[in-house]
N, CA, C and O atoms as a Tinker XYZ file with bonds, in Angstrom:
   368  protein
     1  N    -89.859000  -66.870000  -13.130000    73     2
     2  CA   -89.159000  -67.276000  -14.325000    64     1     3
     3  C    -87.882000  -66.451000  -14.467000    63     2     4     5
     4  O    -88.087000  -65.240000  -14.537000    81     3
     5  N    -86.755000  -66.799000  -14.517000    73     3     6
     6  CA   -85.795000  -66.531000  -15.011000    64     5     7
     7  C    -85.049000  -66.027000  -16.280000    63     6     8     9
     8  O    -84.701000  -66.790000  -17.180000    81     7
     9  N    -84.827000  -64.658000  -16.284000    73     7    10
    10  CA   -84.444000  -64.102000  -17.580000    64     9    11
    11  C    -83.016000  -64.334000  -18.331000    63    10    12    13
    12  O    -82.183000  -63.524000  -17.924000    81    11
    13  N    -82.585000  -65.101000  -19.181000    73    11    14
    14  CA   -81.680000  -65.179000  -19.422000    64    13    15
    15  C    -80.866000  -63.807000  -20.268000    63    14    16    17
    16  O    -81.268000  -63.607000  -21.414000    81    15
    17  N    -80.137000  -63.199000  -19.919000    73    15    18
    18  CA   -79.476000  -61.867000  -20.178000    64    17    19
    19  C    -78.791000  -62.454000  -21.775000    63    18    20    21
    20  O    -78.708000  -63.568000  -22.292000    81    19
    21  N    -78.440000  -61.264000  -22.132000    73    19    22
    22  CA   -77.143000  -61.544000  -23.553000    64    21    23
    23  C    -75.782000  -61.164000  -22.400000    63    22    24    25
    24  O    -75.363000  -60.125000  -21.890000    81    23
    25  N    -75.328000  -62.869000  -22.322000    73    23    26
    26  CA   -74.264000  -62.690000  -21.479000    64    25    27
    27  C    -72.741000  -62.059000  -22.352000    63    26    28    29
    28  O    -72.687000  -61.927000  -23.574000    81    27
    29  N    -71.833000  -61.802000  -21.589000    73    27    30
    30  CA   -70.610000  -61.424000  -22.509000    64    29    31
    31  C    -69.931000  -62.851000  -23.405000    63    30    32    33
    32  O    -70.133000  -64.057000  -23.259000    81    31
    33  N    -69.390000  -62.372000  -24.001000    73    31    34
    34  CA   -68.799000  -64.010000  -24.617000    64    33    35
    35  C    -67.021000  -63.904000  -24.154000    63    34    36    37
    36  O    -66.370000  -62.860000  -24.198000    81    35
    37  N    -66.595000  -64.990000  -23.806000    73    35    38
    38  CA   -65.198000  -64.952000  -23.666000    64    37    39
    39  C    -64.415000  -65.270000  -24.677000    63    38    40    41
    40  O    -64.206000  -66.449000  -24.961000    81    39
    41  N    -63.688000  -63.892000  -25.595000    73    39    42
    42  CA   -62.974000  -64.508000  -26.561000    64    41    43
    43  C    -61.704000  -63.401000  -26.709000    63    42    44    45
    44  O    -62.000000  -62.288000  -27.142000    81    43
    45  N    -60.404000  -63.661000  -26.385000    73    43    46
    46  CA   -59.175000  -63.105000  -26.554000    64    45    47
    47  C    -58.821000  -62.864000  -28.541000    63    46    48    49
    48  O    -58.966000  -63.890000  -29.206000    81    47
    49  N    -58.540000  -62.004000  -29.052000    73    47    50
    50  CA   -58.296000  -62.011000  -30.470000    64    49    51
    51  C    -57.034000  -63.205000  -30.708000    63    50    52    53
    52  O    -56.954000  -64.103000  -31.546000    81    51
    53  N    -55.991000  -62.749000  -29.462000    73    51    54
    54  CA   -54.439000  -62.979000  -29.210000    64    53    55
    55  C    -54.134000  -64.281000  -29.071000    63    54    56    57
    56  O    -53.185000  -64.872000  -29.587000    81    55
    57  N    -54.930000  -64.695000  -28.389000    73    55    58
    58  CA   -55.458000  -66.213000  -28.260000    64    57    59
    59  C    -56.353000  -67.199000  -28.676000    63    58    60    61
    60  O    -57.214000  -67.511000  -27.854000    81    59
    61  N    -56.355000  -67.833000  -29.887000    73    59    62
    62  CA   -57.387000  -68.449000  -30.416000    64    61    63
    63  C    -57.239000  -69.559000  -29.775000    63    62    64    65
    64  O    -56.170000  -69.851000  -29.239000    81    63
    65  N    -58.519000  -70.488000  -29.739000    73    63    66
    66  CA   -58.803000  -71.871000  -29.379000    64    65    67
    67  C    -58.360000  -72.459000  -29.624000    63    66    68    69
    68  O    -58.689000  -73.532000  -29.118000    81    67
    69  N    -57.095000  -72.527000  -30.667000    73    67    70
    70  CA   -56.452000  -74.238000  -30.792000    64    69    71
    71  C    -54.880000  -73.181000  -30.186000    63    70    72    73
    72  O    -53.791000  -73.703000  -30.423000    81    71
    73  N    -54.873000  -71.721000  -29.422000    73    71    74
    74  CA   -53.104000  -71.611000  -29.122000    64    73    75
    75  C    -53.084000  -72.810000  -27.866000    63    74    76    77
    76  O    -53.907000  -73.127000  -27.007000    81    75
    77  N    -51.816000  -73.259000  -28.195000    73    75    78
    78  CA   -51.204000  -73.528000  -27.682000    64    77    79
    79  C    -50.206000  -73.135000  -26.318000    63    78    80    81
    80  O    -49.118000  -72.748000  -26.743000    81    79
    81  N    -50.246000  -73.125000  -25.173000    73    79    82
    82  CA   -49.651000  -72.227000  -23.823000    64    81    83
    83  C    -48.819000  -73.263000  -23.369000    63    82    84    85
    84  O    -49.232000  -74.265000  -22.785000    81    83
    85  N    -47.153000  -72.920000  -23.753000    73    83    86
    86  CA   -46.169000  -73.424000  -23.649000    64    85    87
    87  C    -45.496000  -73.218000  -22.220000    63    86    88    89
    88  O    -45.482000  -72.004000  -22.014000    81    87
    89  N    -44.933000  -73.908000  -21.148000    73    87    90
    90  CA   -45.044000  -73.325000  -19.936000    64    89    91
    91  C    -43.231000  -73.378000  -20.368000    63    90    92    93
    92  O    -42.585000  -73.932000  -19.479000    81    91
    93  N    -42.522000  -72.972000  -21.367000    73    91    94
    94  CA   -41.280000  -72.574000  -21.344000    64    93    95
    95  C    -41.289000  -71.236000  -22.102000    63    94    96    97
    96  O    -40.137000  -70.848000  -22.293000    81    95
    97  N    -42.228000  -70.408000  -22.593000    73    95    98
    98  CA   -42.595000  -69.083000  -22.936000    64    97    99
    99  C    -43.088000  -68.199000  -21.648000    63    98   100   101
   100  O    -44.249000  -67.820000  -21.494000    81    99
   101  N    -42.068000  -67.951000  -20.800000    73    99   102
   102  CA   -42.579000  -67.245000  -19.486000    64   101   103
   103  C    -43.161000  -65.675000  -19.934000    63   102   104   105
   104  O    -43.794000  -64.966000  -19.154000    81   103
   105  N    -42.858000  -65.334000  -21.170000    73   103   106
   106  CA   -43.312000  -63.817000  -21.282000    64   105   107
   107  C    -44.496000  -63.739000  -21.275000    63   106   108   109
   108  O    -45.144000  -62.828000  -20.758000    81   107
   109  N    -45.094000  -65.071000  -22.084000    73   107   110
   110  CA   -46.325000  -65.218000  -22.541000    64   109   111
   111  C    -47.534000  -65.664000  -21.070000    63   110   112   113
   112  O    -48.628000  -65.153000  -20.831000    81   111
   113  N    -46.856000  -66.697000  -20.362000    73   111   114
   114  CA   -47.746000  -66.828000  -18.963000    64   113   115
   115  C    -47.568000  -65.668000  -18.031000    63   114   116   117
   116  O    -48.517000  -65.427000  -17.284000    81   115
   117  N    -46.467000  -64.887000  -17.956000    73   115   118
   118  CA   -46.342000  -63.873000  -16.891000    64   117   119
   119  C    -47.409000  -63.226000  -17.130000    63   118   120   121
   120  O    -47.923000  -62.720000  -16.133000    81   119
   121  N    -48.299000  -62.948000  -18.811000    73   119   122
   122  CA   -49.324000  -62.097000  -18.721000    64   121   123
   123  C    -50.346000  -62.637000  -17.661000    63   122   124   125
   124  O    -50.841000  -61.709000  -17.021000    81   123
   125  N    -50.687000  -63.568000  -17.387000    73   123   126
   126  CA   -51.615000  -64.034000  -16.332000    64   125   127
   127  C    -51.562000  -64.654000  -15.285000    63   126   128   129
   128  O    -52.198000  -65.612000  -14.845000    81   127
   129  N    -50.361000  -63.744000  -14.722000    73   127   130
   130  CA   -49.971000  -63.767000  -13.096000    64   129   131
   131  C    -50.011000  -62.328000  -12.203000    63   130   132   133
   132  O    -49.273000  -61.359000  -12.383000    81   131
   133  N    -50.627000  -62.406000  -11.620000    73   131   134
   134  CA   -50.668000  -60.844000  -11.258000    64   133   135
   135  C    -49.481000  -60.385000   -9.917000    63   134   136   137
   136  O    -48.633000  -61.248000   -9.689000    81   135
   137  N    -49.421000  -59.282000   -9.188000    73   135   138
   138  CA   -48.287000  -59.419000   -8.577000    64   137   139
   139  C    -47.864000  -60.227000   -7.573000    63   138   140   141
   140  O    -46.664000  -60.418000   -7.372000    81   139
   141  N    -49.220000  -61.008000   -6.543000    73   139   142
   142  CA   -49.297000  -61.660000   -5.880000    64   141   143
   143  C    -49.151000  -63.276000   -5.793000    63   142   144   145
   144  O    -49.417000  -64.164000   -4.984000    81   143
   145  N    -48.360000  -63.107000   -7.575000    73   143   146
   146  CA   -47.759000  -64.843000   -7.905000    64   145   147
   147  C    -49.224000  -65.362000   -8.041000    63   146   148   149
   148  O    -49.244000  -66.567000   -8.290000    81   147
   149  N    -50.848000  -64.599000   -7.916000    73   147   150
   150  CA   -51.476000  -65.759000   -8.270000    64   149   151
   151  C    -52.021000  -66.111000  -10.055000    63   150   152   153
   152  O    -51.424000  -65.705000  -11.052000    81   151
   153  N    -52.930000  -66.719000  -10.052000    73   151   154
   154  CA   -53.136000  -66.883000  -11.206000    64   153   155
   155  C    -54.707000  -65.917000  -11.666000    63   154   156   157
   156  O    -55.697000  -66.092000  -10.955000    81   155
   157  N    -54.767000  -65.215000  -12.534000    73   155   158
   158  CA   -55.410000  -64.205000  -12.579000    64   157   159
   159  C    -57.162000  -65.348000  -13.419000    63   158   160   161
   160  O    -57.337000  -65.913000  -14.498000    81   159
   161  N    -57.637000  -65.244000  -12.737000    73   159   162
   162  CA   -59.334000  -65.962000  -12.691000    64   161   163
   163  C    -59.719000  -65.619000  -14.336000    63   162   164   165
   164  O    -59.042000  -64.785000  -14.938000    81   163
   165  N    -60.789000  -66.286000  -14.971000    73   163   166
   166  CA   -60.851000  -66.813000  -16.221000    64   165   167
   167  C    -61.896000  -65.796000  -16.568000    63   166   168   169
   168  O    -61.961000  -65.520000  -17.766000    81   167
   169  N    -62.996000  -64.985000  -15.503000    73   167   170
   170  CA   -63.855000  -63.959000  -15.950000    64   169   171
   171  C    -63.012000  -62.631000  -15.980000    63   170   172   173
   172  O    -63.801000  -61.723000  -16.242000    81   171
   173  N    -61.741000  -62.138000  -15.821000    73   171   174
   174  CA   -61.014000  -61.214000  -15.913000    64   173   175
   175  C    -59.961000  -61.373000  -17.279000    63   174   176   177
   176  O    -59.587000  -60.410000  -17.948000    81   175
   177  N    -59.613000  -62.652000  -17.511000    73   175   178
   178  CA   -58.927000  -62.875000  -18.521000    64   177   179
   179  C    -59.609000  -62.905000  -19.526000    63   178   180   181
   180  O    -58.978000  -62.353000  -20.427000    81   179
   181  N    -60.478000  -63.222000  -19.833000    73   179   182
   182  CA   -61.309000  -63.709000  -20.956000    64   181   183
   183  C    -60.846000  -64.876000  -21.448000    63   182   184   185
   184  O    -60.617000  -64.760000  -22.652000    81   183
   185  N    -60.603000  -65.989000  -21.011000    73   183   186
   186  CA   -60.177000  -67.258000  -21.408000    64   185   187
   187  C    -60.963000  -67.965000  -21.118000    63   186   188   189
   188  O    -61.757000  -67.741000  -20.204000    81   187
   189  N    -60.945000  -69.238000  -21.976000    73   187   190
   190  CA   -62.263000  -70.526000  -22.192000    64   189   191
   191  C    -61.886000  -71.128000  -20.939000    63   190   192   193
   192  O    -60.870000  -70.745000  -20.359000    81   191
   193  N    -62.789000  -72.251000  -20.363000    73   191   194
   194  CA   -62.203000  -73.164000  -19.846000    64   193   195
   195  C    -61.290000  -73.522000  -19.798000    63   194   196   197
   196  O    -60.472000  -73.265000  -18.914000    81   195
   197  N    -61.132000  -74.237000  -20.738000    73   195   198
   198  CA   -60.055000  -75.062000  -21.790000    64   197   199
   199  C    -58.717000  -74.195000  -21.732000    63   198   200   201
   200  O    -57.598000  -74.659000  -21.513000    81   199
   201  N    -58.930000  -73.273000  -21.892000    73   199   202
   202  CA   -57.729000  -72.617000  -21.833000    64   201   203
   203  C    -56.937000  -71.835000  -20.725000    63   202   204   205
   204  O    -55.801000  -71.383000  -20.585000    81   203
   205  N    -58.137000  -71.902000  -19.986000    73   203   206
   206  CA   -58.069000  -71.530000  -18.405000    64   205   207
   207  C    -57.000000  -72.511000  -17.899000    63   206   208   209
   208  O    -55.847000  -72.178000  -17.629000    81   207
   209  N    -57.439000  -73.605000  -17.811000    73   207   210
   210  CA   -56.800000  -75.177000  -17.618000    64   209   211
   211  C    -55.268000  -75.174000  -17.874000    63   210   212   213
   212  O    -54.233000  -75.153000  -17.208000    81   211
   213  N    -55.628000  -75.205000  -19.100000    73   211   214
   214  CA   -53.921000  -75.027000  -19.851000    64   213   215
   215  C    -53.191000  -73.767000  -19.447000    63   214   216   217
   216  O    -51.969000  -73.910000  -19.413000    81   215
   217  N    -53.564000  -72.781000  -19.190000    73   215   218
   218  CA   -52.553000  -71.334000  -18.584000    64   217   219
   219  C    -52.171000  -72.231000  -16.810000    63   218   220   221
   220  O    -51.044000  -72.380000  -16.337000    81   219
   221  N    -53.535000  -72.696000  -16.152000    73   219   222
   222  CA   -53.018000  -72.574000  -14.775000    64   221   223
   223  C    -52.141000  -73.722000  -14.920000    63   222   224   225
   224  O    -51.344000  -73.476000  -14.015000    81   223
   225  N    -51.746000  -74.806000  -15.442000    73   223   226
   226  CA   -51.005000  -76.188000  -15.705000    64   225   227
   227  C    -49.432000  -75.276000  -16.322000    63   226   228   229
   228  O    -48.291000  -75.455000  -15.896000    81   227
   229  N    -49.852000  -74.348000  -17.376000    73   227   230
   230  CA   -47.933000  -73.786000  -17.555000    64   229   231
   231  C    -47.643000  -73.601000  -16.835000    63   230   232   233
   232  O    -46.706000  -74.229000  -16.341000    81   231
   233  N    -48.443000  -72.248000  -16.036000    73   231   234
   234  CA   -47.730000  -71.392000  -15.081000    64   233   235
   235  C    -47.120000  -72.639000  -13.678000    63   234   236   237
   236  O    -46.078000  -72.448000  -13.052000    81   235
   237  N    -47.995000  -73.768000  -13.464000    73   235   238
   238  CA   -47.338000  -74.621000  -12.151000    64   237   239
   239  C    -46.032000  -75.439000  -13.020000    63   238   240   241
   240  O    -45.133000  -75.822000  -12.272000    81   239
   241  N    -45.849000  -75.725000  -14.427000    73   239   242
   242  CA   -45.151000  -76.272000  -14.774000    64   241   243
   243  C    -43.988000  -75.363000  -14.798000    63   242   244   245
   244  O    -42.948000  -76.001000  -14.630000    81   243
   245  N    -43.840000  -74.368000  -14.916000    73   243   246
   246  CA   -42.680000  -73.019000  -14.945000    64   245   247
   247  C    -42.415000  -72.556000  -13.656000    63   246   248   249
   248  O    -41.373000  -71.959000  -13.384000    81   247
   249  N    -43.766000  -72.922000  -12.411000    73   247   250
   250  CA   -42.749000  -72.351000  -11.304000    64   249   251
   251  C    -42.283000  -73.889000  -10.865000    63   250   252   253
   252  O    -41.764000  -73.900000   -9.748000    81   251
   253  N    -42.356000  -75.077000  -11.459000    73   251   254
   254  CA   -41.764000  -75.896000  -11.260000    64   253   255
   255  C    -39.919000  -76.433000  -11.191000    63   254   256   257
   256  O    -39.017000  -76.925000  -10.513000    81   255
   257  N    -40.320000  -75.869000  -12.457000    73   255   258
   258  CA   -38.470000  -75.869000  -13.282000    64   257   259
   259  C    -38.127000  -74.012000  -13.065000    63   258   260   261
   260  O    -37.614000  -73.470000  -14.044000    81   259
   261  N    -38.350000  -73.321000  -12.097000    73   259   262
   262  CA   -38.043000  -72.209000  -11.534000    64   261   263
   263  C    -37.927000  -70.946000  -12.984000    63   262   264   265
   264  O    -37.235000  -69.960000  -13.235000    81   263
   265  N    -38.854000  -71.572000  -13.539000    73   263   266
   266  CA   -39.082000  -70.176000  -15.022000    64   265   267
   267  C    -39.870000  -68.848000  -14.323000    63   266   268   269
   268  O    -39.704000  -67.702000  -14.743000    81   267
   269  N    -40.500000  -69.092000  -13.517000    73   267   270
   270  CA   -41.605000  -67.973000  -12.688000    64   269   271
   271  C    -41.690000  -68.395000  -11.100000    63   270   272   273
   272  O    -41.693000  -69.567000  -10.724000    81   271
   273  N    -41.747000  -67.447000  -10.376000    73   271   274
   274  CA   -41.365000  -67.195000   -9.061000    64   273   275
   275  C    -42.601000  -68.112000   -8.602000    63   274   276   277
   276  O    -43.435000  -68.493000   -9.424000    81   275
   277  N    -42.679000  -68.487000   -7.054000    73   275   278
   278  CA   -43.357000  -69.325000   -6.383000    64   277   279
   279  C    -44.545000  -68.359000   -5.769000    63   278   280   281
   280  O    -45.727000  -68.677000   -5.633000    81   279
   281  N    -44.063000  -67.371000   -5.506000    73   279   282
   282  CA   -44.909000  -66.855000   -4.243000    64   281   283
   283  C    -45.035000  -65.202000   -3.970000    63   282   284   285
   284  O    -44.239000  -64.370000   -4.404000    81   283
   285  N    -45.864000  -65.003000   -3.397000    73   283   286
   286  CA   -45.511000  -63.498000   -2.852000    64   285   287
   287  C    -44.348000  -62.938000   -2.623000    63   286   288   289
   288  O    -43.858000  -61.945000   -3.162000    81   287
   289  N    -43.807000  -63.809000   -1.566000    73   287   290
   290  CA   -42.098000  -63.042000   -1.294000    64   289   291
   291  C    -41.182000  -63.417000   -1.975000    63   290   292   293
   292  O    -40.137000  -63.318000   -1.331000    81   291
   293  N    -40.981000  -63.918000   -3.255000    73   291   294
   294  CA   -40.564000  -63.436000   -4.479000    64   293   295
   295  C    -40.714000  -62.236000   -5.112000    63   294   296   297
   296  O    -39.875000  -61.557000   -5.703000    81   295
   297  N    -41.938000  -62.042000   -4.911000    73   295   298
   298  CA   -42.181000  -60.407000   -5.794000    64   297   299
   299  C    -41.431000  -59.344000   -4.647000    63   298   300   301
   300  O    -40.923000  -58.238000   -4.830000    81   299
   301  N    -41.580000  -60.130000   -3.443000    73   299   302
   302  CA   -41.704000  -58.948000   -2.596000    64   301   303
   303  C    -39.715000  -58.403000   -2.533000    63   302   304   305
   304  O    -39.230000  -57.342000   -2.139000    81   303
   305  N    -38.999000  -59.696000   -3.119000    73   303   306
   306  CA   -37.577000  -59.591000   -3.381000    64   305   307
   307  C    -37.124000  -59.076000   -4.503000    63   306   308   309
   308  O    -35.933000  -59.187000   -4.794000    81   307
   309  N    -37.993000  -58.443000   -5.289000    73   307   310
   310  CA   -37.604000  -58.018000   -6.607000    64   309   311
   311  C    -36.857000  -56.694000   -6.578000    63   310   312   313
   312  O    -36.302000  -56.232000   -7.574000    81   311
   313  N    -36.871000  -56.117000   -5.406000    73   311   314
   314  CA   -36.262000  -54.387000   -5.186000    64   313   315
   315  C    -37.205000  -53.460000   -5.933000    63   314   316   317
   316  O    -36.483000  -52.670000   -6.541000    81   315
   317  N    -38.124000  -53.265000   -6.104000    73   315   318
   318  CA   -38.635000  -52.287000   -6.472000    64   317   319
   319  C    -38.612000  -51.065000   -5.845000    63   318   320   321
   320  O    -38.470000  -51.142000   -4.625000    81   319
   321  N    -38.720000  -49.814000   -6.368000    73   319   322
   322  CA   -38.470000  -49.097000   -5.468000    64   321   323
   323  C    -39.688000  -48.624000   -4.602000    63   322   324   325
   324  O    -40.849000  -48.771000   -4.984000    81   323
   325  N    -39.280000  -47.939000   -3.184000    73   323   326
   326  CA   -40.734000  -47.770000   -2.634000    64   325   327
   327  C    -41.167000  -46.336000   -3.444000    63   326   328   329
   328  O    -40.560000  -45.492000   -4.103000    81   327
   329  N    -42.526000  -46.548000   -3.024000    73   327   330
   330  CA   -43.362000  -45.608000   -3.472000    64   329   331
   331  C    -43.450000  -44.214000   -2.339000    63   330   332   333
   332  O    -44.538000  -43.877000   -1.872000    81   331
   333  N    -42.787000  -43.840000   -2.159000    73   331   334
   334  CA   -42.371000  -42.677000   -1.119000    64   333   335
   335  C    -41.916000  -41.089000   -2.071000    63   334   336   337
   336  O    -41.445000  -40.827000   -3.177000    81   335
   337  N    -42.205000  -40.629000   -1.339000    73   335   338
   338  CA   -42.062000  -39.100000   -2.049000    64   337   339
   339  C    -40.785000  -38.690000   -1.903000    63   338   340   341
   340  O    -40.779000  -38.321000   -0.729000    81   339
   341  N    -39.727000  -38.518000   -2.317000    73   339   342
   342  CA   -38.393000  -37.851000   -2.246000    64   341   343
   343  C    -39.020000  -36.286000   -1.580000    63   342   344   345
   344  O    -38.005000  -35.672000   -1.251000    81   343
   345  N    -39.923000  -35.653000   -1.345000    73   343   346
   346  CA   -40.409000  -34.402000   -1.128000    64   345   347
   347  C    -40.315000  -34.678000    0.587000    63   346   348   349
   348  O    -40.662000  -35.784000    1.000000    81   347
   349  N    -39.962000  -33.908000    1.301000    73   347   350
   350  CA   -40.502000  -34.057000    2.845000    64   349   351
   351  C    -41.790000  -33.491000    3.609000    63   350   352   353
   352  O    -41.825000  -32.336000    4.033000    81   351
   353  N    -42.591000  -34.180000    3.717000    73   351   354
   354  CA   -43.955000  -33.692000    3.984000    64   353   355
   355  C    -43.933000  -32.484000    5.220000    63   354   356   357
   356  O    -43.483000  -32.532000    6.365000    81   355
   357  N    -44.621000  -31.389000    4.467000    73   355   358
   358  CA   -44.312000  -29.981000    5.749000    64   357   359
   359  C    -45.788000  -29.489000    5.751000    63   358   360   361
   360  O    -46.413000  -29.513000    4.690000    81   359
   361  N    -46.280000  -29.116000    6.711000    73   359   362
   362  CA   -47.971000  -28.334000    6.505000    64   361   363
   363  C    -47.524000  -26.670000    6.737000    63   362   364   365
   364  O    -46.602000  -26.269000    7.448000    81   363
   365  N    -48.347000  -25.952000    6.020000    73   363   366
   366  CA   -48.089000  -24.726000    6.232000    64   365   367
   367  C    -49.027000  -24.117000    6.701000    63   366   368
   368  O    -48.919000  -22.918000    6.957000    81   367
């Protein structure tokens, strides 16, 4: 027999069930793109279905009309700087 647990519940404060996810508010979808241009999965976000749906539909509608980058090597063109030590590594 199978125990059913007290599972977590998925509920954002920021986001209630009737928001609305406008795919011409890029500040607002960039939150759920991670650096790899993908779309960040619905048990990490805490988003419904429903709303799962509607984030991954902006975000393709915005990299459509070029509001948010396509791909990896977009990010990878952004210049960031490298992560390198200005220090020169010496052993003593």
């Amino acid at each position: 027999m199978l125990k059913k647990g007290s599972g977590k519940t998925k509920f954002r404060s920021e986001y209630p069930v009737d928001f609305k996810f406008d795919f011409k508010d890029a500040s607002t979808i960039s939150k759920f793109i991670i650096e790899g241009a993908k779309i960040i999965p619905s048990r990490i976000s805490k988003l419904s279905s429903m709303q799962q749906r509607a984030v991954a539909n902006a975000v393709k509608r915005a990299r459509n009309i070029a509001l948010l980058p396509l791909g990896a090597d977009a990010y990878d063109k952004m210049h960031y700087p490298e992560p390198i030590s200005p220090k020169p590594f010496k052993i003593d």
